[in-house]
C-alpha positions as CSV (number, residue, x, y, z in Angstrom):
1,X,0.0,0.0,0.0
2,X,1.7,3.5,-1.3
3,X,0.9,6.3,1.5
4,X,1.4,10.0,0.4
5,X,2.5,12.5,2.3
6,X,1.4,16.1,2.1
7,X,3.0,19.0,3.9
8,X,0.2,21.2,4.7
9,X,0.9,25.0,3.4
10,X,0.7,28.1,5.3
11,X,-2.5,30.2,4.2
12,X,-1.8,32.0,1.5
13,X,-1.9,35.8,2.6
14,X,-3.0,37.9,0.2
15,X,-3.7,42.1,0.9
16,X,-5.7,44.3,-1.1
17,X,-4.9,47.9,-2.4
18,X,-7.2,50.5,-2.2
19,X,-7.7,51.3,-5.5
20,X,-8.2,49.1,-8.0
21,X,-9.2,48.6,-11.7
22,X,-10.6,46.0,-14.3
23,X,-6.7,45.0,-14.4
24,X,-6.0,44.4,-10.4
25,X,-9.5,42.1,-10.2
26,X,-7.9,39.6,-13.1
27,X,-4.9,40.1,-10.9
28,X,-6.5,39.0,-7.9
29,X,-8.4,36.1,-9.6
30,X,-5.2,34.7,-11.1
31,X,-2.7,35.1,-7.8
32,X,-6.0,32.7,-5.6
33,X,-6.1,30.3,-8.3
34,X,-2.4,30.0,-8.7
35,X,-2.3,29.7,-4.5
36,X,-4.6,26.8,-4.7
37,X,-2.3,25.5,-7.8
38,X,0.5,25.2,-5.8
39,X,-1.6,23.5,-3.3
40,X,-2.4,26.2,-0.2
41,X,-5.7,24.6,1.0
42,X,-6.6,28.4,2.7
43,X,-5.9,31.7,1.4
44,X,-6.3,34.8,3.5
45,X,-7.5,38.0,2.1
46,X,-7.0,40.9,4.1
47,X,-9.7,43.8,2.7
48,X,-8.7,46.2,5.8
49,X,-7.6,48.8,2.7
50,X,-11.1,48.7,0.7
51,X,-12.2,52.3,0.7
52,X,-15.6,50.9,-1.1
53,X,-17.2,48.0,-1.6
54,X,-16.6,46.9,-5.2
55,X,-18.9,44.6,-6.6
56,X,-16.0,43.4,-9.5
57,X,-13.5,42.0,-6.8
58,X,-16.2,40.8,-4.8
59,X,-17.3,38.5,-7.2
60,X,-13.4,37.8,-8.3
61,X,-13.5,36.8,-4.4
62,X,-16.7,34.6,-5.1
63,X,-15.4,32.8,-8.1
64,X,-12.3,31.7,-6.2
65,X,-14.2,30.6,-3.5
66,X,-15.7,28.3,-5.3
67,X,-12.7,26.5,-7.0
């Protein structure tokens, strides 16, 4: 019987600028997915710079959450 070993991962901490554009939410998207790619199980997004809510990263957010 083969047994694999995994080495959990830190979370993947990830911060958020204050401004943002169309640019920075593809941004976003790609640097979660390519977290979960290298195999971080949790990834930590820290919104304490949002001046607004913004409904574009918000559902960049959502769409990661669900991969």
């Amino acid at each position: 019987m083969a047994v694999a070993l995994r080495a959990e991962l830190e979370p993947c901490q990830i911060h958020l600028v204050g401004d943002f554009d169309d640019g920075y939410r593809r941004f976003l998207r790609s640097a979660i997915l390519a977290a979960l790619d290298r195999g971080h199980r949790q990834v930590v997004v820290d919104c304490d710079a949002w001046k607004r809510l913004d409904l574009g990263v918000l559902s960049a957010l959502i769409h990661c959450a669900k991969a």
